[in-house]
C-alpha positions in Angstrom: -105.5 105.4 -189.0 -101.9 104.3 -189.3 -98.9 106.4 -188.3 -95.7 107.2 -190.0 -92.2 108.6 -189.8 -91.1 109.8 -192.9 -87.6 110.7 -193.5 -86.4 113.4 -196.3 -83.3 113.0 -197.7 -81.7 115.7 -200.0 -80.6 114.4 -203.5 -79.4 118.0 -204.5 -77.1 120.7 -203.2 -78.9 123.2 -200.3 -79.2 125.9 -202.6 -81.6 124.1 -204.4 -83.7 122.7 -201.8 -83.8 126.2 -199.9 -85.0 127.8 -203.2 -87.9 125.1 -203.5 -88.8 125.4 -199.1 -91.9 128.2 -199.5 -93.3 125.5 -202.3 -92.6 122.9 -199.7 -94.3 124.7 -196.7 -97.9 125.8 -198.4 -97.3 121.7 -199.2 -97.1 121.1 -195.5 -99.8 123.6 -194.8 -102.1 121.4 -196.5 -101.4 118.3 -194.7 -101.4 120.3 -191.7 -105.1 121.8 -192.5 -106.1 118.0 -193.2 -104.7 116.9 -190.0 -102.4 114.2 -191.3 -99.4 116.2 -190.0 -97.9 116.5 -186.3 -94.8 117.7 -186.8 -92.2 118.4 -189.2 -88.6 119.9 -189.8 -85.2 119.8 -191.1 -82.6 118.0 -189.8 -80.1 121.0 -188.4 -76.6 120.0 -188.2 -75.7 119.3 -191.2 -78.7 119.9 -193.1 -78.8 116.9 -195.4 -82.7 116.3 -195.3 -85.5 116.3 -192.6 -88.4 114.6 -190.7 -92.2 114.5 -190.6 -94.5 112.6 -188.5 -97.8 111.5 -190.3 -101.1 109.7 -189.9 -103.2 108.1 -192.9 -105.2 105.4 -193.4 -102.7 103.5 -195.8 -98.9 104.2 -196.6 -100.4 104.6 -200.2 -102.2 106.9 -199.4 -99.3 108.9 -197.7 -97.3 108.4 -200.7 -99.9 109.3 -203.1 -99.9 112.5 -201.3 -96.5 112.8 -201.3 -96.0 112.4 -205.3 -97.2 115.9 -205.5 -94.7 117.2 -203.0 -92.8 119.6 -204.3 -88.8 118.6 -203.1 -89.9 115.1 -204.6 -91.6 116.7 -208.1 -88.4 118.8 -208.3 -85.8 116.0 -207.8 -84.5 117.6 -204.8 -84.7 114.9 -202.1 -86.2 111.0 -201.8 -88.5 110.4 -199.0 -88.9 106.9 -196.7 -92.1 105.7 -194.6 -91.6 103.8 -191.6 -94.8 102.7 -190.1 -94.8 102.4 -186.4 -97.3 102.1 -183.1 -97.2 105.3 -181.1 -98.1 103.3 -177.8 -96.5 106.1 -175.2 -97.0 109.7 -175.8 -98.3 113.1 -174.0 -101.3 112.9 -173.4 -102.0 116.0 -175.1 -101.6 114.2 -178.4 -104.4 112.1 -177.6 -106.7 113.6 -180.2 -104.3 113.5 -183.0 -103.3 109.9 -182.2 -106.6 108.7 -181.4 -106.7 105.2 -182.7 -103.6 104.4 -181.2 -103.8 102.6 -177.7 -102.1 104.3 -175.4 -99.9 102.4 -172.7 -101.5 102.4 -169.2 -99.5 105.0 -166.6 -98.0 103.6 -164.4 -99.0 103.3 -160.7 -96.7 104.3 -157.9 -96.5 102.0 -155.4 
């Protein structure tokens, strides 16, 4: 499984895109209930797009999935991939990262 960063950004005024966010969620749900999704939100201050972090076995598969996502179907924002190695993380995302080696702790000493 490879691991993503995908950054939203907002090609259309916020009225638009908050109009289209209950579409947007039951799209998150999905990826949520598939277990491709850790997290996800919008970027706060100022609100000009938002983050997700993903898993899949390909980007193209990510972006397939993506196509049918409704900010992107609507015109309302354009969406970038960054692949990258989660090597350090809690371990109580162990499960969800699973195929990702994990950096040895360090021993006092």
């Amino acid at each position: 499984m490879k691991h993503f960063v995908v950054e939203a950004t907002y090609s259309a005024p916020i009225e638009r895109v908050r109009e289209a966010t209950a579409r947007h969620r039951e799209w998150l749900d999905r990826g949520y209930e598939a277990g491709l999704f850790l997290c996800s939100g919008p970027k706060t201050n100022p609100p000009v797009g938002g983050y997700l972090v993903a898993r899949a076995e390909t980007i193209e598969v990510l972006q397939t999935m993506f196509a049918e996502e409704p900010f992107n179907k609507e015109g309302l924002a354009t969406f970038t991939f960054t692949e990258f190695n989660p090597v350090k993380r809690q371990g109580w995302t162990e499960e969800w990262f699973g195929d990702a080696p994990a950096l040895a702790p360090l021993k006092a000493g």
